[in-house]
Backbone as a chain_set.jsonl record, in Angstrom:
{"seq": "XXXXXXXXXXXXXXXXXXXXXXXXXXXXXXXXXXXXXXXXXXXXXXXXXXXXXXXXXXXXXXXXXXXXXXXXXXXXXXXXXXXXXXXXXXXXXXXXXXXXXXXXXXXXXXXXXXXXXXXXXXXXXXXXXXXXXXXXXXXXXXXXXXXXXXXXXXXXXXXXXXXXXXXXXXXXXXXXXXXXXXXXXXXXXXXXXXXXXXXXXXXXXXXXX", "coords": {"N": [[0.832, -1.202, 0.0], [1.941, 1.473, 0.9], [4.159, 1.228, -1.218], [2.433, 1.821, -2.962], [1.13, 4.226, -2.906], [3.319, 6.165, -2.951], [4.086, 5.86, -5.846], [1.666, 7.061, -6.633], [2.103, 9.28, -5.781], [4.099, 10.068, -6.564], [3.835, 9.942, -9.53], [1.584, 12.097, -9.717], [2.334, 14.732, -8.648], [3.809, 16.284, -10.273], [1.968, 16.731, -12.042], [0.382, 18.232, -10.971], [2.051, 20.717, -10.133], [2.512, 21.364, -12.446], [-0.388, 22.197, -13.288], [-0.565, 23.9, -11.833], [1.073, 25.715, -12.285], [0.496, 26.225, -14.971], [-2.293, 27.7, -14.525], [-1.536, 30.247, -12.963], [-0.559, 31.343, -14.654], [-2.069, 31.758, -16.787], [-3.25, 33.981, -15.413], [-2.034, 36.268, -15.418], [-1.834, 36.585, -18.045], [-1.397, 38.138, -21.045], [-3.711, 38.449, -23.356], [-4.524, 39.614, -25.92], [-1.58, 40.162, -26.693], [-0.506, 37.871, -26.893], [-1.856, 36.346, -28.547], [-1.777, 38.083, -30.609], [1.421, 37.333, -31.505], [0.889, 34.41, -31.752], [-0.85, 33.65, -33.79], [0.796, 35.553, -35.813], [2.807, 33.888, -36.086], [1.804, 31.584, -37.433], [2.055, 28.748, -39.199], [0.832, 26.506, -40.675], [1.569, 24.116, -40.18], [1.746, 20.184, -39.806], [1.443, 18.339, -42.828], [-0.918, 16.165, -42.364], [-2.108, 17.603, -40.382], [-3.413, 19.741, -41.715], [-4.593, 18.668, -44.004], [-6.607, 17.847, -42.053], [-8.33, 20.047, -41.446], [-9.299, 20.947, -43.386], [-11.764, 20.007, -43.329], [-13.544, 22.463, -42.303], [-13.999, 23.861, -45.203], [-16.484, 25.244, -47.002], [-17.861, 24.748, -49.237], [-17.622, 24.48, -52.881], [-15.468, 21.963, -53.75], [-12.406, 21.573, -54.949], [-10.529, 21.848, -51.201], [-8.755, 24.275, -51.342], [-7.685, 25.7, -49.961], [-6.506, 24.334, -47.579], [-5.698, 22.015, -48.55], [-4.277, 21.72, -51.432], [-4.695, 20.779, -54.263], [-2.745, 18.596, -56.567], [-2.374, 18.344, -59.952], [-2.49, 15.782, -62.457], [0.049, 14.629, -64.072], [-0.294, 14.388, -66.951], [-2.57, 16.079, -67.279], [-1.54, 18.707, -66.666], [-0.034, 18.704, -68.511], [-1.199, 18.869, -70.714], [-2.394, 21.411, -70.044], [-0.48, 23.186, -70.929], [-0.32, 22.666, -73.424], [-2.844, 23.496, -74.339], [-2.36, 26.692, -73.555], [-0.163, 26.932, -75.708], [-1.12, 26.304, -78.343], [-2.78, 28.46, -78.227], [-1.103, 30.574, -78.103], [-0.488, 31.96, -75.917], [1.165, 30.591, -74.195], [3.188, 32.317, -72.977], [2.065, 34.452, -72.078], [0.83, 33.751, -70.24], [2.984, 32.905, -68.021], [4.126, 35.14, -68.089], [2.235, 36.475, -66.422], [1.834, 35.301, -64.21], [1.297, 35.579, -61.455], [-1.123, 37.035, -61.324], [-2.528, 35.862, -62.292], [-2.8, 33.838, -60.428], [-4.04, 35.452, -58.397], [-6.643, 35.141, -58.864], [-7.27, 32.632, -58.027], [-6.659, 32.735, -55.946], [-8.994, 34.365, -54.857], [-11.159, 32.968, -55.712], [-10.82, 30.375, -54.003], [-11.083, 31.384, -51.554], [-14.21, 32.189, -52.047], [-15.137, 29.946, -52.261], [-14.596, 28.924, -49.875], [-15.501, 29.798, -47.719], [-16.551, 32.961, -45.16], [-13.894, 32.427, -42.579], [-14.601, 30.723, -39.099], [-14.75, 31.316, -36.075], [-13.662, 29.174, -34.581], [-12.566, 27.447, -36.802], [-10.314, 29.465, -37.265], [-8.834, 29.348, -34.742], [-8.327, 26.503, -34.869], [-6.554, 26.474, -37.087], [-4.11, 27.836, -35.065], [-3.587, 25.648, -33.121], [-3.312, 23.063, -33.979], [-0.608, 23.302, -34.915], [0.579, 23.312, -32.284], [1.007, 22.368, -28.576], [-0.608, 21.003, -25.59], [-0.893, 22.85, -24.108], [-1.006, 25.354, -25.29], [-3.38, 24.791, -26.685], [-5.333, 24.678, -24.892], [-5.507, 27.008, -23.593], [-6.321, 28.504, -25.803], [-9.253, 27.327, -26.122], [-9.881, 29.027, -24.287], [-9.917, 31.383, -24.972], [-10.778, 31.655, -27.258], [-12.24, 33.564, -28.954], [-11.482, 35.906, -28.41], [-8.814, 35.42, -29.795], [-9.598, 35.056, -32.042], [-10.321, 37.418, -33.106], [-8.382, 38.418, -32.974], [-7.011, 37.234, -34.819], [-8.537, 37.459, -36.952], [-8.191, 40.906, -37.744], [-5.649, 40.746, -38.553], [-5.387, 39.156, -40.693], [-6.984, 41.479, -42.555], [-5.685, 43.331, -42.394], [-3.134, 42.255, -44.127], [-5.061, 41.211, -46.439], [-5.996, 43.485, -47.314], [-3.436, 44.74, -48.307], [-2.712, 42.734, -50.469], [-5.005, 42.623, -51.989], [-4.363, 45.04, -53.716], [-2.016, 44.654, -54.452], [-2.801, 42.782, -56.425], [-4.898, 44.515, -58.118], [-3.2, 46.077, -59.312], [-1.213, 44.286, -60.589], [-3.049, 43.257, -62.547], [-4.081, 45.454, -64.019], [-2.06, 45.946, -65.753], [-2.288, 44.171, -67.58], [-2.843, 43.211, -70.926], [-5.766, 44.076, -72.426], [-6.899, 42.36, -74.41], [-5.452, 40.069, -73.553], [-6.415, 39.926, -70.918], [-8.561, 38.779, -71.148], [-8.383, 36.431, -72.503], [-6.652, 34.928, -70.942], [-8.24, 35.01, -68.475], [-10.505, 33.042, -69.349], [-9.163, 30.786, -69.566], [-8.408, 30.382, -67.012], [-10.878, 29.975, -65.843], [-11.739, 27.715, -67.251], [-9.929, 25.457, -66.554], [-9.952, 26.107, -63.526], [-10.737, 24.171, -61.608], [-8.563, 22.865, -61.909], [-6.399, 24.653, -60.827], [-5.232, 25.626, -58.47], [-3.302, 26.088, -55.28], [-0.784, 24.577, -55.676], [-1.451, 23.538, -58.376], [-1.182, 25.684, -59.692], [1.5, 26.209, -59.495], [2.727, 23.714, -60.6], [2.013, 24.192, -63.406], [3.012, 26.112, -63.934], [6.239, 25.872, -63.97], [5.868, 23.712, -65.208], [5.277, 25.468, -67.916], [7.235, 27.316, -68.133], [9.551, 25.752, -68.762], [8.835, 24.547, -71.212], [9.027, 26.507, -72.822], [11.447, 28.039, -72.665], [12.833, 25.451, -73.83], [11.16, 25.364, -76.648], [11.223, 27.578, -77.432], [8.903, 30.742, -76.924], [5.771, 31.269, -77.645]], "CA": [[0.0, 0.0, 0.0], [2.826, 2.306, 0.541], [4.418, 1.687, -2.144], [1.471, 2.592, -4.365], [1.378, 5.828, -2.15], [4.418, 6.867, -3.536], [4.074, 6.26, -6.799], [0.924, 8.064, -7.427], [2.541, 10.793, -5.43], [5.283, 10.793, -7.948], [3.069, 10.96, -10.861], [0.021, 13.376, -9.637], [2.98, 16.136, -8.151], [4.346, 16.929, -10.937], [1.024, 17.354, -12.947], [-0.508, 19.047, -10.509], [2.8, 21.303, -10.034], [2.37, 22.125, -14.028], [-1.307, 22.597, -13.495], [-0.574, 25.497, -11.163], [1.798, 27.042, -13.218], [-0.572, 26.689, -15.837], [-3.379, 28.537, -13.574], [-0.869, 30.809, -12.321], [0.382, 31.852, -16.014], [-3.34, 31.968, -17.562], [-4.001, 34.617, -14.755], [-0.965, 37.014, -16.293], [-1.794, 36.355, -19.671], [-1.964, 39.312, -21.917], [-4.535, 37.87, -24.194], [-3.714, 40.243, -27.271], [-0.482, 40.502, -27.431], [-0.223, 36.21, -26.647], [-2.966, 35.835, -29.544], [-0.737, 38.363, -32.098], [2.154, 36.038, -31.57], [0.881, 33.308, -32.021], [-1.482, 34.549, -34.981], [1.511, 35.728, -36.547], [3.671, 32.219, -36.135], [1.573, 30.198, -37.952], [2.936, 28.244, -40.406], [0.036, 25.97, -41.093], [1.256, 22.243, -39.499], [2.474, 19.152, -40.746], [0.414, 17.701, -44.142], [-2.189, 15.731, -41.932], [-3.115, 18.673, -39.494], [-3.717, 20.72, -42.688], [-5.74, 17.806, -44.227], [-7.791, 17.856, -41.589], [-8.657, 21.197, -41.394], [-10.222, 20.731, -44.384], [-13.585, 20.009, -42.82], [-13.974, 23.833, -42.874], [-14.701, 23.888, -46.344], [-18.137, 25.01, -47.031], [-18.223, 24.857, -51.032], [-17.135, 23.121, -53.856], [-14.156, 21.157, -53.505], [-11.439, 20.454, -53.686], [-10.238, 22.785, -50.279], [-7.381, 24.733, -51.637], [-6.401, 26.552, -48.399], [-5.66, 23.657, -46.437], [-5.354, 20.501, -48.986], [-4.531, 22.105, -52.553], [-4.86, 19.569, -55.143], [-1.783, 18.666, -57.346], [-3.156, 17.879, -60.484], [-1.81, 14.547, -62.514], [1.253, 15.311, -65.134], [-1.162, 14.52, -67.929], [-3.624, 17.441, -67.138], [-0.426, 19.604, -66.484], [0.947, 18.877, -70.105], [-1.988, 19.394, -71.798], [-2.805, 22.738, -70.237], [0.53, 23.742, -71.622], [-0.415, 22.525, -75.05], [-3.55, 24.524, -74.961], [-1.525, 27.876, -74.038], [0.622, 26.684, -76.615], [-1.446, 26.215, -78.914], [-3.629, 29.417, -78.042], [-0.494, 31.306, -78.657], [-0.981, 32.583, -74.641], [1.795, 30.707, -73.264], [4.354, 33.427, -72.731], [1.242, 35.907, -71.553], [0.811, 32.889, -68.82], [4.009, 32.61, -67.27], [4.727, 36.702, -67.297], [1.09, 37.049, -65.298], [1.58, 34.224, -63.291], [0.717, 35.917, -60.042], [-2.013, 37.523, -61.619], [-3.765, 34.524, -62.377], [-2.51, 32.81, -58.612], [-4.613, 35.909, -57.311], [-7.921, 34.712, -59.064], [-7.215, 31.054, -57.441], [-6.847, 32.52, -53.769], [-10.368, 34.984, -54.527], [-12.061, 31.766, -55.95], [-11.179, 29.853, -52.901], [-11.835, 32.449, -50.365], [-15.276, 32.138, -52.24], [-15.797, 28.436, -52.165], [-14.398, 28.052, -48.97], [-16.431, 30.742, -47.047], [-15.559, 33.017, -43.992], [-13.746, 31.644, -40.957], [-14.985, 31.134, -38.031], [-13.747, 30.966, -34.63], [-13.115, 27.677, -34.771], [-11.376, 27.537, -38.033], [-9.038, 30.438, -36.832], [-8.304, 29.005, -33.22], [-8.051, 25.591, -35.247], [-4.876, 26.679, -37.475], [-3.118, 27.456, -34.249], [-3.688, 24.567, -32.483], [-2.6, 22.575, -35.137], [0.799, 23.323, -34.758], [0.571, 23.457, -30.423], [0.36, 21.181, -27.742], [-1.708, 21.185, -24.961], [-0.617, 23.897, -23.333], [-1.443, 26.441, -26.437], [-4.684, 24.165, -27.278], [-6.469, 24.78, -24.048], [-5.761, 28.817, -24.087], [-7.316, 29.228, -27.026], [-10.123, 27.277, -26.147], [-10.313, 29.661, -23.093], [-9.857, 32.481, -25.406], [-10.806, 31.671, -29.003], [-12.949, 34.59, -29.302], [-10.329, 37.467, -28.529], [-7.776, 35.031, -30.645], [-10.126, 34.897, -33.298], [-11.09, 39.029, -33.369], [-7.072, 39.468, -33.367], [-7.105, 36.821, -36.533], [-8.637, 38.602, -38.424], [-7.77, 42.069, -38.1], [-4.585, 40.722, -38.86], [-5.911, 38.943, -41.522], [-7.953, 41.899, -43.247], [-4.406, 43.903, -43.109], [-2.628, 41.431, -45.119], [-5.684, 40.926, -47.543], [-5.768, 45.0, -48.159], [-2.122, 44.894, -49.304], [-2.368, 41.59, -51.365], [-5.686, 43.491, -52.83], [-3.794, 46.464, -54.314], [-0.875, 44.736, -55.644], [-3.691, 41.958, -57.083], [-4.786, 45.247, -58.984], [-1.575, 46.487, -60.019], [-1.024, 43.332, -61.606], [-4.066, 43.302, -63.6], [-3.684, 46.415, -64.73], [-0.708, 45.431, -66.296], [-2.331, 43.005, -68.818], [-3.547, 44.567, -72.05], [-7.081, 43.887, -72.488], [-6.81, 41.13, -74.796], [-4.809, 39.016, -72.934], [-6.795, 39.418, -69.726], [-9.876, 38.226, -71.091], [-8.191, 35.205, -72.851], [-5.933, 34.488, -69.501], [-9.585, 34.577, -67.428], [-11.464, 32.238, -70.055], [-8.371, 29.271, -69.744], [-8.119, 29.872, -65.886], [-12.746, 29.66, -65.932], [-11.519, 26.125, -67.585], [-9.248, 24.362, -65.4], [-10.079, 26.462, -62.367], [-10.641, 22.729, -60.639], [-6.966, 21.694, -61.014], [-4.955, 25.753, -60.75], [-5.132, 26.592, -57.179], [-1.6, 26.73, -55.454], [0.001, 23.509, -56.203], [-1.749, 23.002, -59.923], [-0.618, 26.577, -60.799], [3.173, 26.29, -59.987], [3.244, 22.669, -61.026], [1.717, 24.756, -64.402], [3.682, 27.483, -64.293], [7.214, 25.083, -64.444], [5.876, 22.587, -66.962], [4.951, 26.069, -68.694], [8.706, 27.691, -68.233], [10.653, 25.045, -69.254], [8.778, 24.618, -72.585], [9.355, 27.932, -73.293], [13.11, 27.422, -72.81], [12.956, 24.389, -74.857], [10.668, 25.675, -77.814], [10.59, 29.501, -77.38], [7.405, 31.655, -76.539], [4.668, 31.207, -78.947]], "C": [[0.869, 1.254, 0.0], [3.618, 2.329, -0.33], [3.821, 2.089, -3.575], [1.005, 4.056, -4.314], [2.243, 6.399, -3.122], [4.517, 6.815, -5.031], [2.848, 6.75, -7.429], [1.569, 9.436, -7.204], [3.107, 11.154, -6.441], [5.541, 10.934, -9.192], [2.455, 12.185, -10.768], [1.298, 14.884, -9.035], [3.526, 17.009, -9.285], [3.05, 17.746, -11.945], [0.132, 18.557, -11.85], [0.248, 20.637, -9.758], [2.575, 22.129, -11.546], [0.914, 22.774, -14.103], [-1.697, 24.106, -12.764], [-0.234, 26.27, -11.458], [1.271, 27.789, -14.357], [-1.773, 27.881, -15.177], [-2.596, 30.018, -13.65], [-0.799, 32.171, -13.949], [-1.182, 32.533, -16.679], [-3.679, 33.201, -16.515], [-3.269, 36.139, -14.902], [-1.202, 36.81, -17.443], [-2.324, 37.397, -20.178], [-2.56, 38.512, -23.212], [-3.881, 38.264, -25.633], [-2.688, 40.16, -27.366], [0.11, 39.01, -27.275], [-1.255, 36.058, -28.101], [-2.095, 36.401, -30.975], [0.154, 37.704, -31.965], [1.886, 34.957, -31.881], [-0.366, 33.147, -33.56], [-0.4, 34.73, -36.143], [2.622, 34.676, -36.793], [3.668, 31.71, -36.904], [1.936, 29.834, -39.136], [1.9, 27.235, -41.107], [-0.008, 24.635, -40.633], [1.745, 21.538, -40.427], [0.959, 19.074, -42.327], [-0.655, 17.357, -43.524], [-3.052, 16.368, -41.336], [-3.554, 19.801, -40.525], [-4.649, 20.096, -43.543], [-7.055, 18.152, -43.568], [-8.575, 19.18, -41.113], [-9.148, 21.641, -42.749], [-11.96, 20.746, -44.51], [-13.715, 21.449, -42.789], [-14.798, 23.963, -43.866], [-15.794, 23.636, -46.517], [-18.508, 24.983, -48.579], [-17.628, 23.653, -51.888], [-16.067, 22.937, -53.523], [-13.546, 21.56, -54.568], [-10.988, 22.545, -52.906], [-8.805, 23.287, -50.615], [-6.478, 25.314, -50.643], [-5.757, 25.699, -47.961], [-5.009, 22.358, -47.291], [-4.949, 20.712, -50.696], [-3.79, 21.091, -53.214], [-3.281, 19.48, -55.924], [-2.192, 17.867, -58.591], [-2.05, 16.832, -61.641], [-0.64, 15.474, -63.87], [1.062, 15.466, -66.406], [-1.959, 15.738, -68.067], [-2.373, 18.477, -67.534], [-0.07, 19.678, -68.178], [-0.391, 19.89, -70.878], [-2.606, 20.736, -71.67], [-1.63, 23.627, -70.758], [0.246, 23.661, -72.892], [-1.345, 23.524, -75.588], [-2.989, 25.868, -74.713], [-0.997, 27.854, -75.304], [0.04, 27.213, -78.084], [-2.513, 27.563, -79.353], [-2.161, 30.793, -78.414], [0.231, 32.468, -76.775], [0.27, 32.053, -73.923], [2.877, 31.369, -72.576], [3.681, 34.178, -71.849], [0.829, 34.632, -70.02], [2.044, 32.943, -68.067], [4.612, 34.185, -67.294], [3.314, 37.251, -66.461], [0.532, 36.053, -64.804], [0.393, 34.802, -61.781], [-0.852, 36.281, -59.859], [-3.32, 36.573, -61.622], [-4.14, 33.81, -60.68], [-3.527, 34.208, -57.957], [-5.999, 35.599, -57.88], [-7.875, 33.571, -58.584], [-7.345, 31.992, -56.332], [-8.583, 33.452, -53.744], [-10.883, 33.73, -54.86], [-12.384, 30.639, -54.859], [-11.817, 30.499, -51.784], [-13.255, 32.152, -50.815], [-16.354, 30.906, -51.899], [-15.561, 28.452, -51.078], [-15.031, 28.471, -47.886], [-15.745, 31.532, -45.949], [-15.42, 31.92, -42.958], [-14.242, 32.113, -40.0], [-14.538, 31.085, -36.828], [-13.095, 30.026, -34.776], [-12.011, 27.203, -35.429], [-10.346, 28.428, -36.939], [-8.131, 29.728, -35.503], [-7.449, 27.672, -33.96], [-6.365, 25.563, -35.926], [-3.509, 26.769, -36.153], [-2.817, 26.365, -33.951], [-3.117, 23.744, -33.229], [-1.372, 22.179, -35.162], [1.453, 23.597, -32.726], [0.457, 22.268, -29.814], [-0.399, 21.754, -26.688], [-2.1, 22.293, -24.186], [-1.116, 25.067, -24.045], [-3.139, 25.674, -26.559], [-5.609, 24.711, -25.95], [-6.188, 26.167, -23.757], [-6.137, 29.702, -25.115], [-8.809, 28.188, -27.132], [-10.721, 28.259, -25.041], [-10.476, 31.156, -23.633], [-9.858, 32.441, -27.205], [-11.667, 32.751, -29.148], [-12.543, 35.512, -29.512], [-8.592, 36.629, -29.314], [-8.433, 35.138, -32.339], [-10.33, 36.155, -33.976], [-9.153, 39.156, -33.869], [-6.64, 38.874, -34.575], [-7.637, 37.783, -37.282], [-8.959, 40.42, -38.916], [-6.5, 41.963, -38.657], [-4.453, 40.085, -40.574], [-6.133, 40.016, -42.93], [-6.484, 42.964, -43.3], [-3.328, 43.658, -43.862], [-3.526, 41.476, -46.602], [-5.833, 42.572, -48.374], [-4.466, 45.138, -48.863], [-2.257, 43.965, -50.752], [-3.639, 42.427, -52.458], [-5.142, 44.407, -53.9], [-2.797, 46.132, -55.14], [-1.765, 43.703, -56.801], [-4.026, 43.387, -58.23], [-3.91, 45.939, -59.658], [-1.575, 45.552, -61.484], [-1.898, 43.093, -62.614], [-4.33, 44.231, -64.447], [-2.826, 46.774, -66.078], [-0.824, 44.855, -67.867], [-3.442, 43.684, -69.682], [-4.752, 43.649, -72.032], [-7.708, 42.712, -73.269], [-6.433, 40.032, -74.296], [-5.155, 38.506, -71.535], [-7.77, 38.611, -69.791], [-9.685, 36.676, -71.533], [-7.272, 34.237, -71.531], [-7.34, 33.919, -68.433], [-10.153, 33.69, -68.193], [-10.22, 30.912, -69.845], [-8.793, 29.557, -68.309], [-9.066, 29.304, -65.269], [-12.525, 28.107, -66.391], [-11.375, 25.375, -67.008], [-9.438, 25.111, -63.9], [-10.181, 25.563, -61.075], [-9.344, 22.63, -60.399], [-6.122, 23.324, -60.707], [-5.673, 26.412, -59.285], [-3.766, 26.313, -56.959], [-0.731, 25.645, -55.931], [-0.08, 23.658, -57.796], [-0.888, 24.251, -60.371], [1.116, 26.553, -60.603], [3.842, 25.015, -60.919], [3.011, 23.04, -62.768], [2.85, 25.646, -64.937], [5.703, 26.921, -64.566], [7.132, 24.668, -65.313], [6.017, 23.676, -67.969], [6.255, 26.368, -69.077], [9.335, 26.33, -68.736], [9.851, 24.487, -70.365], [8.382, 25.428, -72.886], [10.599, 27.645, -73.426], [13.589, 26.271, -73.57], [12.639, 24.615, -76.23], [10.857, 26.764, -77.869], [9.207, 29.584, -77.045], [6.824, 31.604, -77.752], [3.66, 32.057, -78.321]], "O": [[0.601, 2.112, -0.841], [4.069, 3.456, -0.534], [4.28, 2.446, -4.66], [0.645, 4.817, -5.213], [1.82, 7.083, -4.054], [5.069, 7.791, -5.54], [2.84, 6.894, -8.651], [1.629, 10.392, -7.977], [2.897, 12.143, -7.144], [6.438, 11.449, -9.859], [2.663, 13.155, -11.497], [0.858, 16.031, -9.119], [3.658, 18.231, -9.217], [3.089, 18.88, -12.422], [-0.581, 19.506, -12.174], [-0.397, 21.47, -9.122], [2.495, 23.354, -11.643], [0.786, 23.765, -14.821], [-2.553, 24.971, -12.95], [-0.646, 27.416, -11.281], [1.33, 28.96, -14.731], [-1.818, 28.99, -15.709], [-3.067, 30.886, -14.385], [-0.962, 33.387, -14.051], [-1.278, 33.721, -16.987], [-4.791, 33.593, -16.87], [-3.899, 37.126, -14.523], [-0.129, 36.983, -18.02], [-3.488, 37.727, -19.95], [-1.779, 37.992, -24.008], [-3.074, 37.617, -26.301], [-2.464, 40.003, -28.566], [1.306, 38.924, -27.552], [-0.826, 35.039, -28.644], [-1.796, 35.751, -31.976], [-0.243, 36.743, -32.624], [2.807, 34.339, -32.415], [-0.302, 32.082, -34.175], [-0.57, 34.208, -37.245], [3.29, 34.766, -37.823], [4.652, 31.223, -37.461], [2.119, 30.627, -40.059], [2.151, 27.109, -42.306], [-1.037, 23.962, -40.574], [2.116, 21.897, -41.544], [-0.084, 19.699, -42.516], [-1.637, 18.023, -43.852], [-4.27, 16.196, -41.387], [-4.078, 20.804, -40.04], [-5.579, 20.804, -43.93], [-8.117, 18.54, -44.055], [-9.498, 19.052, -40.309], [-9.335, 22.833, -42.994], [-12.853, 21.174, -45.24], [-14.33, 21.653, -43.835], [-16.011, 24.138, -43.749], [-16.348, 22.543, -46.399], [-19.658, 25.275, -48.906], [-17.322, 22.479, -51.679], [-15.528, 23.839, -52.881], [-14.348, 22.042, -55.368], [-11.031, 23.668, -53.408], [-7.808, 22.717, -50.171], [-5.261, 25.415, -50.484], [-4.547, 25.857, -47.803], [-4.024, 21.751, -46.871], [-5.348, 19.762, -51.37], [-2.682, 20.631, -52.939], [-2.623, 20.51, -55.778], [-2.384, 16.669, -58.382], [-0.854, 17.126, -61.651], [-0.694, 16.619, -64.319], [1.713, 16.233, -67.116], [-1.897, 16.356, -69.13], [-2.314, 18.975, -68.658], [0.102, 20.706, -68.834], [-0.469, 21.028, -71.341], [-3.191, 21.294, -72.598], [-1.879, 24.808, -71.002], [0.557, 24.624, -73.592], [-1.192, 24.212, -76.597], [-3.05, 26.51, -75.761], [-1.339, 28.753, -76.073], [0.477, 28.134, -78.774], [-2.967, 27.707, -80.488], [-2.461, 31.846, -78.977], [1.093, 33.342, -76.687], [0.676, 32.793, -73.027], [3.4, 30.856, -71.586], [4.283, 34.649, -70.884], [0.598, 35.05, -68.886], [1.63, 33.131, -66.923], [5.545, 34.44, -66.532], [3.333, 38.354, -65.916], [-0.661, 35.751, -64.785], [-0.731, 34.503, -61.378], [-1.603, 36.058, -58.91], [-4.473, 36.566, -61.191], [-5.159, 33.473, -60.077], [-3.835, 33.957, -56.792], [-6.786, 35.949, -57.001], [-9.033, 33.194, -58.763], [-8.428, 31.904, -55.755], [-9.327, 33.264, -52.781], [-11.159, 33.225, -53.771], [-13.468, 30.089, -54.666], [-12.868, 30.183, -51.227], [-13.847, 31.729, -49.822], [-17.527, 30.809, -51.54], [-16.482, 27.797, -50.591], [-15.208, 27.645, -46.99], [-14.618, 31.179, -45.601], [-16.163, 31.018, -42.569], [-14.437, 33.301, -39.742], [-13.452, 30.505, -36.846], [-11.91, 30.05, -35.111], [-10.946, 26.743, -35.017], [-9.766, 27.942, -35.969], [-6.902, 29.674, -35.452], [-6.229, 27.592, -33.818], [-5.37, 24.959, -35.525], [-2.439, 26.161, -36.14], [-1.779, 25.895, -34.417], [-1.918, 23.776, -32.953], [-0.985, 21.029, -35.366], [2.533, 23.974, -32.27], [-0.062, 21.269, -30.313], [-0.84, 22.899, -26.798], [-3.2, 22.619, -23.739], [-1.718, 25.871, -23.333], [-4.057, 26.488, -26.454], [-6.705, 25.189, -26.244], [-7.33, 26.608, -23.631], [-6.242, 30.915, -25.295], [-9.456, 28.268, -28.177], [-11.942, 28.306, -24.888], [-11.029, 32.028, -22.963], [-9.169, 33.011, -28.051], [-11.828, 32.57, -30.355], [-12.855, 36.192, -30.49], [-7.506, 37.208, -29.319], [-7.856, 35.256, -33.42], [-10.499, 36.187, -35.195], [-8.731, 39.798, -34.83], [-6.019, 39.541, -35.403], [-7.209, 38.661, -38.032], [-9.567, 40.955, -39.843], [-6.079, 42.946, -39.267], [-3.648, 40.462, -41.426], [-5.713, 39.724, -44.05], [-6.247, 43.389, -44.431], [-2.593, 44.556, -44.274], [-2.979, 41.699, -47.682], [-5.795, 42.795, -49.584], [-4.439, 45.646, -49.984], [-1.972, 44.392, -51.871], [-3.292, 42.804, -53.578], [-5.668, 44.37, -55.013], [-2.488, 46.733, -56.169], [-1.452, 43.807, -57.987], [-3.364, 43.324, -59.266], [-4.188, 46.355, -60.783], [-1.771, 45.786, -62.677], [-1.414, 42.673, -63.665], [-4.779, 43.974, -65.564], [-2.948, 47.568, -67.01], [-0.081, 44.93, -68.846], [-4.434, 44.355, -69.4], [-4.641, 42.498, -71.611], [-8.76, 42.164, -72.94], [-7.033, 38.989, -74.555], [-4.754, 37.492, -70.965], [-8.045, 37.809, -68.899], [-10.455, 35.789, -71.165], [-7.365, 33.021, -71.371], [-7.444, 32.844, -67.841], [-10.71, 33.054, -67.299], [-10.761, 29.837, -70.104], [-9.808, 28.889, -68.11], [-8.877, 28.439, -64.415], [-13.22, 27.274, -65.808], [-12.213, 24.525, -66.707], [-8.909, 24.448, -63.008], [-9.891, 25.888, -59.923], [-8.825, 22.413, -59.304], [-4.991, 23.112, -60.27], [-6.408, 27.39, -59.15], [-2.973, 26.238, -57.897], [0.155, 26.002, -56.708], [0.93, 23.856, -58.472], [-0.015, 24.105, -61.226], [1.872, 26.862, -61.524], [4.852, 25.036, -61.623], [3.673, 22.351, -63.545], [3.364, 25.778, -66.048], [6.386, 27.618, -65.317], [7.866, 24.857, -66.283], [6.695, 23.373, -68.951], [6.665, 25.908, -70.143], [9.498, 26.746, -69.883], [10.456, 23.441, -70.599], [7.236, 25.395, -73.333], [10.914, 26.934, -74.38], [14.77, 26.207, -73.909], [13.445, 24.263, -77.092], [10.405, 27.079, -78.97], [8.463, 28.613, -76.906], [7.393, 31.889, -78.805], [2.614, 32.317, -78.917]]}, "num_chains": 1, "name": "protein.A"}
């Protein structure tokens, strides 16, 4: 009996030594300026915690934020052939970005806003338990400082998104938007770089047509 004494003791002390510190720490916690840190961290997580953060997605598939498709090497060729063949692939690969910013509005569209959840969720993701249960204690004022932080990123990316469009003479935007209205399934971020290579290096092989 005493020696089962002692070894709960000399499990339960230590957790219940961390659980104070925890207490202790959560009672000092500058919410905001612990929520912009860790807001501004994120990196997104391994492959599977980004999978599964997929369930978000409230629209058509496939979830480009968290799971973006890579589309097969067949598809890939042949949307090179039709540039190619359209005469466009040069005007593709100098308004790459241009195009990559109609993939991130198209998802934003399909994929809907975030919500608490989502937002708190990306942290967590990449946390252990210690981060996971302070943002369930505070996903609300983690989630408000998401996305102000958020909506000051998306005003910049906005402005240079018009820049860049600007850019493209009037012919070439409308035939650039009618291929990307095509394959818009496989060019979110994977399809369009795995595009935008196959595209460059037959250019460098054939020239610009």
């Amino acid at each position: 009996m005493c020696r089962t004494r002692r070894v709960v003791a000399v499990l339960c002390v230590p957790a219940i030594v961390a659980i104070g510190a925890f207490c202790v720490w959560q009672g000092t916690l500058d919410v905001d300026a612990w929520a912009l840190r860790e807001v501004s961290s994120v990196r997104g997580g391994s492959d599977e915690a980004r999978a599964a953060l997929s369930r978000f997605h409230r629209g058509e598939p496939p979830c480009d934020e968290y799971q973006s498709p890579t589309p097969p090497a067949a598809e890939v060729a042949a949307m090179v052939d039709e540039l190619k063949r359209a005469g466009t692939l040069d005007d593709f690969i100098a308004n790459a970005d241009a195009v990559g910013g109609w993939a991130r509005k198209d998802e934003a569209e399909r994929h809907g806003p975030a919500s608490d959840d989502e937002l708190c969720a990306r942290i967590a993701a990449e946390h252990d338990w210690t981060v996971r249960i302070t943002l369930a204690l505070h996903c609300a004022e983690v989630a408000k400082t998401a996305r102000r932080e958020d909506a000051s990123v998306a005003w910049v990316i906005e402005r240079n998104q018009r820049r860049l469009e600007r850019a493209i003479p009037p012919t070439k935007y409308e035939a650039l938007q009618k291929f990307y209205g095509r394959h818009r399934g496989s060019l979110g971020r994977e399809g369009l770089m795995s595009l935008f290579r196959a595209a460059t290096l037959r250019e460098a092989l054939h020239g610009p047509r």
